[in-house]
C-alpha positions in Angstrom: -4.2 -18.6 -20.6 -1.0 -20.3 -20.9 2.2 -18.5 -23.4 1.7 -20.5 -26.7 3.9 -23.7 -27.3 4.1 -24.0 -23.5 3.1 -26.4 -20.8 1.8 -25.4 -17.6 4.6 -26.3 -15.1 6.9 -24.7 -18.2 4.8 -21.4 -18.0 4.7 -21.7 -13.9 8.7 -21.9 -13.9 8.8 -18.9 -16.4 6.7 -17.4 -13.8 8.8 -18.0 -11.4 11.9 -16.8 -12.8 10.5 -13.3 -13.8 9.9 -12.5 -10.5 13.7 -13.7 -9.5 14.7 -11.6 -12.2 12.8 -8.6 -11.1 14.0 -8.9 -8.1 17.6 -8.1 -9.6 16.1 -4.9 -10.9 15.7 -4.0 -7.3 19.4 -4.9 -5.3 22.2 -5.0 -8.0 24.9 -2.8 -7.5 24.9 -1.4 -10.7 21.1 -0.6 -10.2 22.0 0.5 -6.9 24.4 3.5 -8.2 21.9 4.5 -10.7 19.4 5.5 -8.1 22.1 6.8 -6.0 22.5 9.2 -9.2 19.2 9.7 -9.9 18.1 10.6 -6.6 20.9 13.3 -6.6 19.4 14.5 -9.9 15.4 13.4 -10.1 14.8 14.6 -13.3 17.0 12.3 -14.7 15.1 9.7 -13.2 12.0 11.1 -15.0 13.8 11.6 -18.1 15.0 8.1 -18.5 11.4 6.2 -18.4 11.2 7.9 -22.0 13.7 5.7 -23.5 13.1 2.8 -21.4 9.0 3.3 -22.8 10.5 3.3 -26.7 12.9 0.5 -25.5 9.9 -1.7 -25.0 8.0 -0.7 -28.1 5.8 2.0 -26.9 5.5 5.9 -27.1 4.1 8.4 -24.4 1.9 9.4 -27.4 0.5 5.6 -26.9 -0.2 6.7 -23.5 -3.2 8.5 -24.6 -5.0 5.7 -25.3 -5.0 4.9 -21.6 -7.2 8.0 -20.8 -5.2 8.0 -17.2 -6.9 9.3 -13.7 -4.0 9.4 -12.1 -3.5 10.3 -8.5 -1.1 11.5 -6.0 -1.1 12.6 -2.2 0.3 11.5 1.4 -2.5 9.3 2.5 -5.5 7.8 1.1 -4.4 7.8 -2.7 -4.6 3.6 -3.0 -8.2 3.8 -1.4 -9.4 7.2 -3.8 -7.8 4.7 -6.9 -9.6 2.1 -5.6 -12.9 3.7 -5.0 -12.5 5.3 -8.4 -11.5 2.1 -10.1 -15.0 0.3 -8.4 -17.0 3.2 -9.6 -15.6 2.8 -13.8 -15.8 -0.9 -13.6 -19.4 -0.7 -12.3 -20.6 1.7 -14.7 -19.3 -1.3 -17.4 -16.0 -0.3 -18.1 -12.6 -2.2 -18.5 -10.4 -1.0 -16.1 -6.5 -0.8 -15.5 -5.1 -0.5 -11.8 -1.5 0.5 -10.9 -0.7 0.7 -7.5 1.5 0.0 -4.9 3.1 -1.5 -3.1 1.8 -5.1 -3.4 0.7 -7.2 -0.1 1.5 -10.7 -0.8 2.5 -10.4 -5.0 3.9 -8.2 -7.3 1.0 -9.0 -9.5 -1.3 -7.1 -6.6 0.1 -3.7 -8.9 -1.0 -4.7 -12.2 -5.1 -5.0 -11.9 -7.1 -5.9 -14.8 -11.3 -4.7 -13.7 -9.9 -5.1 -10.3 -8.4 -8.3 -10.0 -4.7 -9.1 -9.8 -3.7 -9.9 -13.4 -3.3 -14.1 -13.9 0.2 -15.5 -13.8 0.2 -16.4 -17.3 -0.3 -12.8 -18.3 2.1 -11.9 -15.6 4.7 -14.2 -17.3 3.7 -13.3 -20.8 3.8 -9.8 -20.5 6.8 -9.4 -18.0 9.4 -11.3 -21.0 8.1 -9.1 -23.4 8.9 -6.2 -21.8 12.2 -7.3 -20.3 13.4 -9.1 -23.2 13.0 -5.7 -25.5 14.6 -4.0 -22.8 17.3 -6.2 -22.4 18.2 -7.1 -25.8 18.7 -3.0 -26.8 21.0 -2.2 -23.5 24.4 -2.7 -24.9 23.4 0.3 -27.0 22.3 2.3 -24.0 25.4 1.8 -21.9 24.1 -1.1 -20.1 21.0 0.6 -18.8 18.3 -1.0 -17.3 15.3 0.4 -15.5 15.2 -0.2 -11.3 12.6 -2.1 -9.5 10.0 0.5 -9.3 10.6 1.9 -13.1 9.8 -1.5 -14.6 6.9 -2.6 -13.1 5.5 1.5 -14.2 6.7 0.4 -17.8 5.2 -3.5 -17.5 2.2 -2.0 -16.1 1.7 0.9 -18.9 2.4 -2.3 -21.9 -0.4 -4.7 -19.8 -2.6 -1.9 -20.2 -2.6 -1.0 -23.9 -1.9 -4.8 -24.7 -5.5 -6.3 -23.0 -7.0 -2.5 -24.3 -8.1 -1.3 -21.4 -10.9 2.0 -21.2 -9.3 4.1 -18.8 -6.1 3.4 -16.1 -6.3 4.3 -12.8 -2.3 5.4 -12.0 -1.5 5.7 -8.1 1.7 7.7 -8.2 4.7 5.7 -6.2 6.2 8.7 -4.2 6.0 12.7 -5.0 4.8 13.6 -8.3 7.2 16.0 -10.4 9.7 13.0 -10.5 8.3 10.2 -10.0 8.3 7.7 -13.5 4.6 7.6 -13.0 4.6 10.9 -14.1 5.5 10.6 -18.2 2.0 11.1 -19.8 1.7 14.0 -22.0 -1.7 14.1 -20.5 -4.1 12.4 -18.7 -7.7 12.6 -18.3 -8.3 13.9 -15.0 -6.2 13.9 -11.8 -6.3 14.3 -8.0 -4.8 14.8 -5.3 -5.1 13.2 -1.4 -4.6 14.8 2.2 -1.1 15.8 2.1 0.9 15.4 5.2 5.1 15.1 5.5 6.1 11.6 4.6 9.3 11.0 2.6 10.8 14.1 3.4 14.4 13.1 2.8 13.1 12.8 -1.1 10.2 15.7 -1.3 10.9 18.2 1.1 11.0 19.2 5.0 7.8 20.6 4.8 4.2 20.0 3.6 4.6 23.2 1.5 7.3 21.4 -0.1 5.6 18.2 -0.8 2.7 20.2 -2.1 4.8 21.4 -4.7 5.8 17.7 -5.1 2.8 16.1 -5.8 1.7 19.0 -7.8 3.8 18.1 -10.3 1.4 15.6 -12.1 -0.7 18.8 -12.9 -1.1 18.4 -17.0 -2.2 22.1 -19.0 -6.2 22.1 -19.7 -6.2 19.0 -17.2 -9.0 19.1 -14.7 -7.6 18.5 -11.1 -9.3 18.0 -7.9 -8.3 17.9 -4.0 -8.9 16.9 -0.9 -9.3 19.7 1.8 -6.1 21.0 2.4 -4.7 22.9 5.5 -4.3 26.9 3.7 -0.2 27.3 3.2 0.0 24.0 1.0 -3.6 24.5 -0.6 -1.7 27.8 -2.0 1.1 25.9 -3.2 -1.4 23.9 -4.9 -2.8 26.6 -6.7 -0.4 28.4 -7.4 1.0 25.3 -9.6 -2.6 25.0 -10.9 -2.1 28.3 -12.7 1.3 28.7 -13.5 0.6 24.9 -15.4 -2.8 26.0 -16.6 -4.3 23.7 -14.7 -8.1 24.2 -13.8 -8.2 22.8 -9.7 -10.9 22.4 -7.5 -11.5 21.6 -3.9 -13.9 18.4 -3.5 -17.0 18.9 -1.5 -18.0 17.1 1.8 -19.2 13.6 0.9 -22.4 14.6 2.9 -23.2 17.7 0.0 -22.9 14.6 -2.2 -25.5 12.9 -0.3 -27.9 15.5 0.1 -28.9 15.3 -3.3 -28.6 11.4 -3.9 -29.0 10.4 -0.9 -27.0 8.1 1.7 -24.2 6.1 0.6 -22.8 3.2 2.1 -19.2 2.6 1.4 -17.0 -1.1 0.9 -13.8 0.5 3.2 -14.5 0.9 7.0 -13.3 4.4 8.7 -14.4 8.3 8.7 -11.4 8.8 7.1 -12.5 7.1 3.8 -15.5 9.2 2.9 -12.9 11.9 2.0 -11.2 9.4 0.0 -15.0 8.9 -1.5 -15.4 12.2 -2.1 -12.8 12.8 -4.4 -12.9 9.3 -6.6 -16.5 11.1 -7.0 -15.1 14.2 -8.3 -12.8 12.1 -10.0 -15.0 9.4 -11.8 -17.6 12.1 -12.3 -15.0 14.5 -14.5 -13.8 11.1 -16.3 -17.6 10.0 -17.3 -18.9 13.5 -19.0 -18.2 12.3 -22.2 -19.9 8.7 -20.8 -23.6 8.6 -19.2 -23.5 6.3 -16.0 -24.1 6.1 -13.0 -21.7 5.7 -10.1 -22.6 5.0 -6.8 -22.7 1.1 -6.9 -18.9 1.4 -7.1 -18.6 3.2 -3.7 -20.5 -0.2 -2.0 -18.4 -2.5 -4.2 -15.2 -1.4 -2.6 -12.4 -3.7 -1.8 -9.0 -2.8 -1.0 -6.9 -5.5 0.9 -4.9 -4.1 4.2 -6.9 -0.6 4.4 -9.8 -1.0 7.7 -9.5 -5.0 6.7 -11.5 -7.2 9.1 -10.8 -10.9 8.7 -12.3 -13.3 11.1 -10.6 -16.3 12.3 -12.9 -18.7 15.4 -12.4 -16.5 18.3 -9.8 -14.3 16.7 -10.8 -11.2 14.4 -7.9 -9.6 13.0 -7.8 -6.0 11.8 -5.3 -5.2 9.6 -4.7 -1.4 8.3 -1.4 -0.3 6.7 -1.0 3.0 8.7 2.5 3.9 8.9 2.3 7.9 9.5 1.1 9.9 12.1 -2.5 10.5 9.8 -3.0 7.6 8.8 -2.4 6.1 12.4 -4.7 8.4 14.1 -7.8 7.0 11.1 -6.5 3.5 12.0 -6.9 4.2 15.7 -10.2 5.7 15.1 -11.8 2.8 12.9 -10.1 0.2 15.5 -12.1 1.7 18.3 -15.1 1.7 16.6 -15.3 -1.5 15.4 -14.0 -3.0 19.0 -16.5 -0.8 20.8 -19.6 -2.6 18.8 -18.3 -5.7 19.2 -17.9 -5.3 22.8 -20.8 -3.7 23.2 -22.8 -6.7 21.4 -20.7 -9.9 22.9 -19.0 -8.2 26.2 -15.2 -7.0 27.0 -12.4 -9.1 24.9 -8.6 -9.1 24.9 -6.7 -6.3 22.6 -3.7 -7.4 21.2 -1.4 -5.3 18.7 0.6 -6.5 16.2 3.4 -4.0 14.8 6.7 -3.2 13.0 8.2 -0.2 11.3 9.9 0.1 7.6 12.6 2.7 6.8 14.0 5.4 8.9 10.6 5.8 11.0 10.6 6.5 14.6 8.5 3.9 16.0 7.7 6.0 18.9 5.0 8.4 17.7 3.2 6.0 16.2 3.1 3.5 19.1 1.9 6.7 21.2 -1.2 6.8 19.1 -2.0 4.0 19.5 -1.9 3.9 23.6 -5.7 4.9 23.5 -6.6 1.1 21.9 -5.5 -0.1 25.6 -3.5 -3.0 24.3 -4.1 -6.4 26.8 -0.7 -7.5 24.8 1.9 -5.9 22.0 3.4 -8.5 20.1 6.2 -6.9 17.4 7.9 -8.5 14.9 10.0 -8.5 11.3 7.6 -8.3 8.2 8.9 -11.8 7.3 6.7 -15.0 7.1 8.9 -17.2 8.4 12.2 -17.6 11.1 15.2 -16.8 9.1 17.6 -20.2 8.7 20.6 -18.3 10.1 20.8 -16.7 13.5 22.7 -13.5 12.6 19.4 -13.1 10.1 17.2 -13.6 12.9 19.3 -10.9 15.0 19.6 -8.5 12.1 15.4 -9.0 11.1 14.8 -8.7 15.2 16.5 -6.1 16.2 13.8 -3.2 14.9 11.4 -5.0 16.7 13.2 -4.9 20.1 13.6 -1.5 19.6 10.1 -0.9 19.4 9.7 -3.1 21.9 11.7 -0.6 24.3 9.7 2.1 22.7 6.7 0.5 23.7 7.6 0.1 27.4 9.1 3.3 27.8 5.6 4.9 26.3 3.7 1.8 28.7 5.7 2.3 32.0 7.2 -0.9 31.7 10.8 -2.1 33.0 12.9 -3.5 30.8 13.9 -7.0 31.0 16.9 -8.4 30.9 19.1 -7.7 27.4 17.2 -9.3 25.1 19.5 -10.1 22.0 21.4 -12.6 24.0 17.8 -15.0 23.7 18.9 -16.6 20.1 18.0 -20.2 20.6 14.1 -20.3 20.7 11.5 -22.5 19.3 10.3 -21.3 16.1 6.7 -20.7 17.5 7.7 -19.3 20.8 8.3 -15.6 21.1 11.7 -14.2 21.3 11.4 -11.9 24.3 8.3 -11.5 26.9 8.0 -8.8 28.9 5.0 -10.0 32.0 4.8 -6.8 33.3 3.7 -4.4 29.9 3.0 -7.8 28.3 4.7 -7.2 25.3 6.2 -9.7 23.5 9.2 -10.0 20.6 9.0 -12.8 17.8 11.0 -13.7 15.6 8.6 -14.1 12.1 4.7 -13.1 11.6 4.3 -16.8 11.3 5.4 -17.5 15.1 3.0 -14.3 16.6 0.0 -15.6 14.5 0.6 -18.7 15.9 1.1 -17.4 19.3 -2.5 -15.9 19.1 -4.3 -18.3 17.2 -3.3 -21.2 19.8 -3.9 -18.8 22.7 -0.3 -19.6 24.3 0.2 -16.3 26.6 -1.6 -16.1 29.5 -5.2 -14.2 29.5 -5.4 -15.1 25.5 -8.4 -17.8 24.5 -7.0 -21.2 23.4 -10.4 -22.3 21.6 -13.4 -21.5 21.4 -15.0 -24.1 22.8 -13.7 -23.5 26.0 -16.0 -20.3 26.4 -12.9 -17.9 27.1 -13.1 -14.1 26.0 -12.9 -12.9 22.1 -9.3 -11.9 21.1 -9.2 -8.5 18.7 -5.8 -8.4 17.2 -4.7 -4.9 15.1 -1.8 -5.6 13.0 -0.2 -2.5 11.6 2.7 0.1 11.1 3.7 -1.2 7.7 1.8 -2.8 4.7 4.6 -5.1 4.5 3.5 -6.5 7.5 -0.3 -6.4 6.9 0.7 -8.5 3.5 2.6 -11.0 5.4 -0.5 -11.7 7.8 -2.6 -11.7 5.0 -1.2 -14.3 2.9 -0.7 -16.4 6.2 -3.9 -16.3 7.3 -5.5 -16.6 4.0 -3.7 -20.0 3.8 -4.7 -21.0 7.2 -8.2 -20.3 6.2 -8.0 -22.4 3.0 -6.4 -25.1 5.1 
């Protein structure tokens, strides 16, 4: 539905500007200092979504009427909220999804009964919300909420505006601080495998992040958990009671299936039947005061860039998010699978990997995971569709990428070639660097590697398939940056 009084190309351009003006929520300076304070103090950070939830109207009293599940952990919490949200929406329900982050558009975080909300809610609700905020900020010393804090805040109004049954909330990092965390309570909540990821922000050790994510723990709130190793399952309960918290460990999917019998599940991987598990325990505690049923929801999964198979002609793509050592070792698992069927079924194809970092991560461990796959080719590069216009942008976006690169070779037994950062002036769909020897490969944009595959321009790689040459399995992962940049690229190609 278009905003009243509005034409469609008026409503597009509103569109568009609300999402140039949320991206001013994300690199001002002034924006910049206040998360520089708030990560010194996090509980400021948590304290100020309060005023910024008035600001727009609304009271963490209103929350209530969201019945929440929300949901924290290190790895798997998007897939348990999505299984979870499948499982309420099949059982006839009118469900909310916040997650993040988003693969190709913001509007990925804001789910209405599992689809990305329309652009003209997008556009309708996002000026509400930042037209209230903005127009009471002189009176709150100029405050405005960050990236992150708004879309929690544009999320929560979508929600109680379209009068939603029940919102599943993925928590954005930690728990105890994070501006997810302002409902008085909520309905039920869980908690994934925990592992150490962000541990300049939560802690140095899983025991510390336990505590972390423990934070969403509500009094008389039922929680459930994944299978924790023992010192951060203590944590954990400890938290439990000292909150007044009632936890529980979630069974083995197969103790589940004993009694109901098999069930086959929409997301690819062992790993995801512990997600399973716990949307189960999950769903299960949300719908005793509702009789349903939920297994359909399990089947029904979809969750774009988790154990994703696209196929394109001779080229299948896998595309999994992994970007920790877990997660990595699930991806490398499912990958393996899935290649070892296929070759099984049509013969011996050619590997190639696709991957970039985000952050602070060492590359190196994760590439080391992922020597089992025995890559033909690695191809790495920038989680950007397209070559930047200027070249120090290209040097600045590349220079990760060569640095995994030399990671790679180092891990491979490669040489490496000559310095690569002097090679600036190279057609857009060639690759920036190529290494014969470990056949890796450096390009400058996802755009110029897809195309690199999909023509079949290195050596050993099929250039149709009509000319009979070997399948081509391509893994893209190490960021779900990246993943959403291949997505929405070959997505287009597809509907080209």
């Amino acid at each position: 539905m278009a905003c009243s009084g509005t034409s469609s190309t008026e409503t597009q351009n509103m569109g568009d500007d609300a999402v140039v003006v949320l991206g001013t929520l994300q690199g001002s300076s002034a924006v910049l200092e206040g998360q520089r304070r708030r990560l010194e103090n996090p509980a400021v950070h948590l304290q100020a979504m309060d005023g910024f939830l008035q600001r727009t109207g609304h009271s963490v009293e209103e929350l209530d009427k969201l019945r929440a599940i929300h949901v924290t952990g290190t790895k798997g919490k998007g897939s348990t909220c999505a299984f979870t949200e499948a499982i309420l929406r099949n059982c006839g329900f009118r469900t909310g999804f916040f997650s993040s982050p988003h693969l190709v558009h913001v509007r990925e975080r804001i789910r209405i009964n599992g689809q990305p909300i329309s652009k003209e809610l997008f556009t309708k609700y996002f000026w509400e919300a930042y037209q209230r905020l903005n127009a009471t900020k002189e009176v709150h010393g100029d405050s405005m909420p960050f990236y992150f804090q708004f879309l929690t805040l544009l999320a929560f109004h979508v929600f109680l505006q379209e009068k939603v049954d029940v919102a599943v909330i993925e928590v954005g990092i930690g728990g105890e601080y994070d501006c997810t965390n302002i409902f008085r309570k909520s309905w039920v909540c869980g908690i994934t495998s925990l592992g150490l990821d962000h541990s300049s922000l939560l802690g140095d050790t899983v025991e510390k992040i336990a505590w972390q994510k423990a934070g969403i723990f509500k009094p008389g709130v039922p929680a459930f958990t994944d299978k924790q190793p023992p010192k951060p399952l203590r944590v954990l309960q400890s938290r439990a009671e000292e909150i007044g918290c009632p936890l529980l460990v979630c069974p083995a999917l197969e103790e589940f299936e004993a009694s109901q019998g098999p069930l086959q599940l929409g997301l690819a991987g062992l790993h995801q039947r512990r997600n399973a598990s716990l949307a189960l325990q999950l769903s299960n505690s949300w719908l005793q005061r509702w009789e349903a049923q939920t297994k359909p929801g399990l089947r029904e999964t979809k969750w774009p860039g988790r154990s994703q198979v696209m196929r394109c002609g001779p080229v299948t793509y896998y595309l999994d998010g992994a970007h920790n050592a877990e997660s990595m070792q699930a991806c490398v698992r499912w990958f393996e699978q899935e290649t070892a069927l296929e070759d099984q079924s049509l013969g011996p194809g050619v590997k190639v990997l696709l991957f970039n970092t985000t952050g602070e991560r060492d590359p190196a461990p994760l590439l080391k995971l992922l020597l089992p796959c025995q890559f033909d080719y690695a191809a790495f590069c920038p989680n950007i569709t397209e070559t930047p216009a200027k070249d120090k942008a290209r040097q600045d976006t590349g220079r990760r990428c060569l640095d995994n690169q030399s990671s790679w070779l180092r891990l491979t037994g490669g040489a490496l070639s000559p310095h690569p950062r002097h090679h600036q002036q190279v057609p857009h769909h060639c690759p920036l660097v190529a290494h014969s020897g470990s056949r890796s490969l450096v390009f400058p944009c996802i755009h110029s590697a897809l195309q690199w595959i999909g023509q079949g321009t290195g050596p050993g790689l099929p250039r149709s398939a009509g000319e009979g040459a070997a399948r081509t399995s391509v893994l893209v992962t190490g960021s779900l940056h990246l993943v959403g940049g291949a997505l929405e690229l070959l997505h287009f190609s597809l509907s080209s």
